[in-house]
C-alpha positions as CSV (number, residue, x, y, z in Angstrom):
1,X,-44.9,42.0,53.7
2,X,-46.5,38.1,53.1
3,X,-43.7,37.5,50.9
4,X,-41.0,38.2,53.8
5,X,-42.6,35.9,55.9
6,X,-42.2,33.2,53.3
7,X,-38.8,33.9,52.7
8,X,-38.0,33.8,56.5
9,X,-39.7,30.7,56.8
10,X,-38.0,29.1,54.3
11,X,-34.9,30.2,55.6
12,X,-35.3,29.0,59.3
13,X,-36.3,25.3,57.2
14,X,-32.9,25.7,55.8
15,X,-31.2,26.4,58.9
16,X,-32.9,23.8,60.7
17,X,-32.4,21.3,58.0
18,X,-28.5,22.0,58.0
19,X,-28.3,21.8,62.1
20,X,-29.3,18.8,61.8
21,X,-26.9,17.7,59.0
22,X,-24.4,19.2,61.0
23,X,-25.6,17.3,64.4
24,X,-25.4,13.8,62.1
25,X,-21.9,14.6,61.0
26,X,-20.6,15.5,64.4
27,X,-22.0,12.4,65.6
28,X,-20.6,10.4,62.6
29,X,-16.9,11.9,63.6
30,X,-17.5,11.5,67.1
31,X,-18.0,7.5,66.1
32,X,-15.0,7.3,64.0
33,X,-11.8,5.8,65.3
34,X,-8.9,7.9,64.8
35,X,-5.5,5.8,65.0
36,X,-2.0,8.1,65.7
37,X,1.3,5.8,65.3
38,X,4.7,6.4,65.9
39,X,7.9,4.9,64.8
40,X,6.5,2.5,62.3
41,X,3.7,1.2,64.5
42,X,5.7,0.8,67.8
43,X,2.7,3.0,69.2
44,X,-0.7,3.2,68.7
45,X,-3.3,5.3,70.1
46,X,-6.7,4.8,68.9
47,X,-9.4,8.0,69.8
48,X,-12.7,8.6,69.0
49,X,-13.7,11.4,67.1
50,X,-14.7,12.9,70.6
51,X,-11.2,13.4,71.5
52,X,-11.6,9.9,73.9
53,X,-8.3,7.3,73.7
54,X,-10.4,4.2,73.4
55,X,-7.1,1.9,73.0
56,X,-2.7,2.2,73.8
57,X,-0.7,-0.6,72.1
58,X,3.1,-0.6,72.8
59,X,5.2,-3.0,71.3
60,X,7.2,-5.1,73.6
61,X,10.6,-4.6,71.8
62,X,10.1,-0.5,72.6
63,X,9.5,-1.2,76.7
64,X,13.3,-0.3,78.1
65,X,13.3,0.5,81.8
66,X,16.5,2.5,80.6
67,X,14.8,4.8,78.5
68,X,11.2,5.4,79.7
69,X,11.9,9.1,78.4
70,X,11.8,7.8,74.5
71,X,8.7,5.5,75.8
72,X,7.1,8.8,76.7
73,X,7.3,10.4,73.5
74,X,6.4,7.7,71.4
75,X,3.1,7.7,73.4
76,X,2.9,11.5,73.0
77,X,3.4,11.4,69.0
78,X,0.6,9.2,68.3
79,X,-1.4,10.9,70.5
80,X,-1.0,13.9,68.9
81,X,-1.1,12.5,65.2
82,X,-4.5,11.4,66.7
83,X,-5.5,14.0,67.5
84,X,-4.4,15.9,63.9
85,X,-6.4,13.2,62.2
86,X,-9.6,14.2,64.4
87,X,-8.9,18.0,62.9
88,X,-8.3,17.5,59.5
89,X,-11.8,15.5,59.6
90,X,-13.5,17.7,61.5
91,X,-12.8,20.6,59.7
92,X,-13.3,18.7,56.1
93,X,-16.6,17.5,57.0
94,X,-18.2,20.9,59.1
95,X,-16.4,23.1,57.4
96,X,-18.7,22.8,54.2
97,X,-21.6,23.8,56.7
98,X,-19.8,27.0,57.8
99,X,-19.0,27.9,54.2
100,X,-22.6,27.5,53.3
101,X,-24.3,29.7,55.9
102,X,-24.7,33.4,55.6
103,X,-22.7,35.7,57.8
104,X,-19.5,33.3,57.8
């Protein structure tokens, strides 16, 4: 029965070990700045990790009054290549944490 005890106690080190390797991380990604373009660099939008858009840059030549509609889009696909990039790092870096523990 002692020897259970040990092993469950070692085991609750572990988890609590890897929380907090998974709290650095997440905090690490949240930091990072995540930058979605479109049309060779006409727009940027630059997110945090957290999902927040931290800058917009639109190139002057793209601005038409006539065609806010393209403007729109533009805007749209670097958000959402953003907000790809955010995944794909998210899931590279804490994904290795669900792999690892038991039950997953």
């Amino acid at each position: 029965m002692k020897g259970n005890m040990g092993n469950m106690q070692g085991m609750m080190k572990q988890m609590q070990k890897m929380q907090k390797q998974v709290e650095e991380t997440q905090e690490v990604i949240n930091t990072t700045e995540f930058v979605g373009v479109a049309s060779n660099d006409l727009v940027k939008v630059t997110m945090t990790g957290d999902k927040k858009v931290v800058d917009v840059q639109i190139a002057a030549e793209v601005v038409d009054p006539e065609d806010v509609e393209m403007l729109q889009d533009l805007v749209l696909m670097a958000t959402n290549q953003a907000l790809e990039k955010i995944e794909v790092e998210t899931k590279e870096k804490l994904g290795k944490f669900a792999k690892s523990m038991p039950g997953f």
